[in-house]
C-alpha positions in Angstrom: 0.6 8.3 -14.5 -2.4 8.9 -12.0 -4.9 11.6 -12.1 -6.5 12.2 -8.6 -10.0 14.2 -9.5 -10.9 15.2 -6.0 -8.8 13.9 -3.5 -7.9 14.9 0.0 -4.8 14.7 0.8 -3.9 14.9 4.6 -0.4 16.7 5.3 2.3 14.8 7.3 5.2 15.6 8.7 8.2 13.0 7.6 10.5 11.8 10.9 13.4 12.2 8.0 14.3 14.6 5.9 13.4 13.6 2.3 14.0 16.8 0.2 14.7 15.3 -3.4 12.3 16.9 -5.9 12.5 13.2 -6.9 10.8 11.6 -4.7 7.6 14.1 -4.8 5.0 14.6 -7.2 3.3 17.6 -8.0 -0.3 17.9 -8.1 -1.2 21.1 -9.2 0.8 23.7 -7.0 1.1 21.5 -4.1 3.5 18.4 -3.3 0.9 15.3 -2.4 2.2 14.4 1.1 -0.3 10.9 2.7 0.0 9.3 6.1 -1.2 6.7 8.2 -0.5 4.3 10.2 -1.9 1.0 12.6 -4.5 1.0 14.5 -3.1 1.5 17.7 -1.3 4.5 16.8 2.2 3.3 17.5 3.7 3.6 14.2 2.8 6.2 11.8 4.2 6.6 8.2 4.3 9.1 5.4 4.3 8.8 1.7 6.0 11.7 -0.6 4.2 11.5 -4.3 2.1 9.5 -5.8 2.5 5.8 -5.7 3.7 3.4 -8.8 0.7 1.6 -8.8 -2.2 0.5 -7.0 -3.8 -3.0 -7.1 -6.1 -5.7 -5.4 -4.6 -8.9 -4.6 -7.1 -12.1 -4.7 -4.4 -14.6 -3.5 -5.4 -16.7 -0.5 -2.6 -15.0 1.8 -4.0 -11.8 1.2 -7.5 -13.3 1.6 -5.8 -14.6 5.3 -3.8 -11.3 6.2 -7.0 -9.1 5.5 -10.0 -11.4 6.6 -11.8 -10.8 3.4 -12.4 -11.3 0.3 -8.8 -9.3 -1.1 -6.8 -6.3 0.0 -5.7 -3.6 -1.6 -1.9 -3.1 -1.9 -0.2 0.9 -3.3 3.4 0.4 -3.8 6.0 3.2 -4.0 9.2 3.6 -4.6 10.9 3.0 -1.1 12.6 6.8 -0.8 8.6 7.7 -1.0 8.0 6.3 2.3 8.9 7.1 5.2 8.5 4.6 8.0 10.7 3.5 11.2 10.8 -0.8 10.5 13.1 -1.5 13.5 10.2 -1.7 16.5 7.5 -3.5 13.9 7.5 -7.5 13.7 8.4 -9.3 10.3 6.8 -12.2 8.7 8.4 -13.4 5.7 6.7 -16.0 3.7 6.8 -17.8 0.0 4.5 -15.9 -1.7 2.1 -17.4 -4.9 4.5 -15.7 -7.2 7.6 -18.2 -5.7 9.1 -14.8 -4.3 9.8 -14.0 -0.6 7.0 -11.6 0.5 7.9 -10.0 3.6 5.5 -8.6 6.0 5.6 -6.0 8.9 3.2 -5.3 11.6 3.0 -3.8 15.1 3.2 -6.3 17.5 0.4 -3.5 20.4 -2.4 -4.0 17.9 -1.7 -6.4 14.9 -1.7 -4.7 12.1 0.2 -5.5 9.3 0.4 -2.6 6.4 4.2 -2.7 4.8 5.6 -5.4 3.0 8.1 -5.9 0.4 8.4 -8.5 -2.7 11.7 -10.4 -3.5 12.5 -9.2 -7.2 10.8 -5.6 -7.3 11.8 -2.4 -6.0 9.0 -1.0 -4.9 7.7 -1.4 -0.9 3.3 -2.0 -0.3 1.7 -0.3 1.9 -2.2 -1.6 2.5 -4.8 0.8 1.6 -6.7 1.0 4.9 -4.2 2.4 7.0 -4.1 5.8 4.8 -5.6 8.3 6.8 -7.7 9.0 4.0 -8.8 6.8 1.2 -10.9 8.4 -1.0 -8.2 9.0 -3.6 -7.5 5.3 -3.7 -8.6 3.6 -6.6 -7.3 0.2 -8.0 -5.4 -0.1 -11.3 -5.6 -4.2 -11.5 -6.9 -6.9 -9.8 -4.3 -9.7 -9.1 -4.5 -13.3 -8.7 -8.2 -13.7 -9.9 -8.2 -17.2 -10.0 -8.0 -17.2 -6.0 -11.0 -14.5 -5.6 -13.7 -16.0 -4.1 -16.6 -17.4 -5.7 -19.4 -14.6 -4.9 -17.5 -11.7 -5.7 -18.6 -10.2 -9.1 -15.7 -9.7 -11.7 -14.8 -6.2 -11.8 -15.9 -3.8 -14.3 -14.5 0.0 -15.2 -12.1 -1.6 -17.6 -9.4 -2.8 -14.8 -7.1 -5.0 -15.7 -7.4 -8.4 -14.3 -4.9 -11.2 -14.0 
């Protein structure tokens, strides 16, 4: 379970109606309700609750997709989200794992921020297109061995695989 100690959490308005106490978390006395979107403004998305988990991927796709060092990946459950796929791009790909890792972005201004895994549930969402990321904060660092050579192993007691 997360603990948010002083986020900021920026309303947004779903294009859908998602209205199972399910798919929100409470956080106090309010639902937590995050958005974001690319760069260009052209899609725009909206998260209900908190996500599963949160984690920075090493692997050398990541490395490729972000244009640094690793990129930071929340997944949710995919009634959380709330995001129109049908004018965004896909790239699907064989990913480190031997899954099919598929990848959307918007073709205006190149940014790639959803993806989904062959095998889990959950869909990603890329921690720099939140509208705010201040709450974000990384449970695990994934695919170490990949990380590149003059990044410092991370401390705070994360797990690292």
């Amino acid at each position: 379970m997360f603990h948010y100690q002083s986020a900021t959490f920026v309303p947004c308005y779903p294009i859908k109606t998602m209205n199972s106490r399910e798919n929100t978390a409470n956080f106090g006395n309010s639902v937590i309700s995050v958005g974001g979107g690319c760069s260009c403004g052209k899609h725009r998305f909206c998260c209900l609750g908190l996500p599963q988990t949160v984690f920075a991927c090493h692997c050398r796709e990541c490395q490729k997709m972000s244009g640094s060092a690793f990129l930071v990946w929340l997944e949710f459950r995919q009634e959380q989200v709330d995001l129109d796929l049908s004018r965004m791009k896909q790239y699907s790909r064989k990913g480190e794992s031997g899954n099919r890792v598929n990848l959307y972005f918007c073709i205006d201004c190149g940014n790639s921020f959803y993806g989904t895994i062959e095998g889990r549930p959950g869909v990603f969402l890329t921690s720099g297109t939140f509208e705010t990321t201040d709450w974000i904060k990384p449970m695990a660092h994934l695919w170490t061995d990949s990380a590149q050579h003059w990044l410092k192993s991370p401390d705070g007691g994360l797990n690292v695989f």
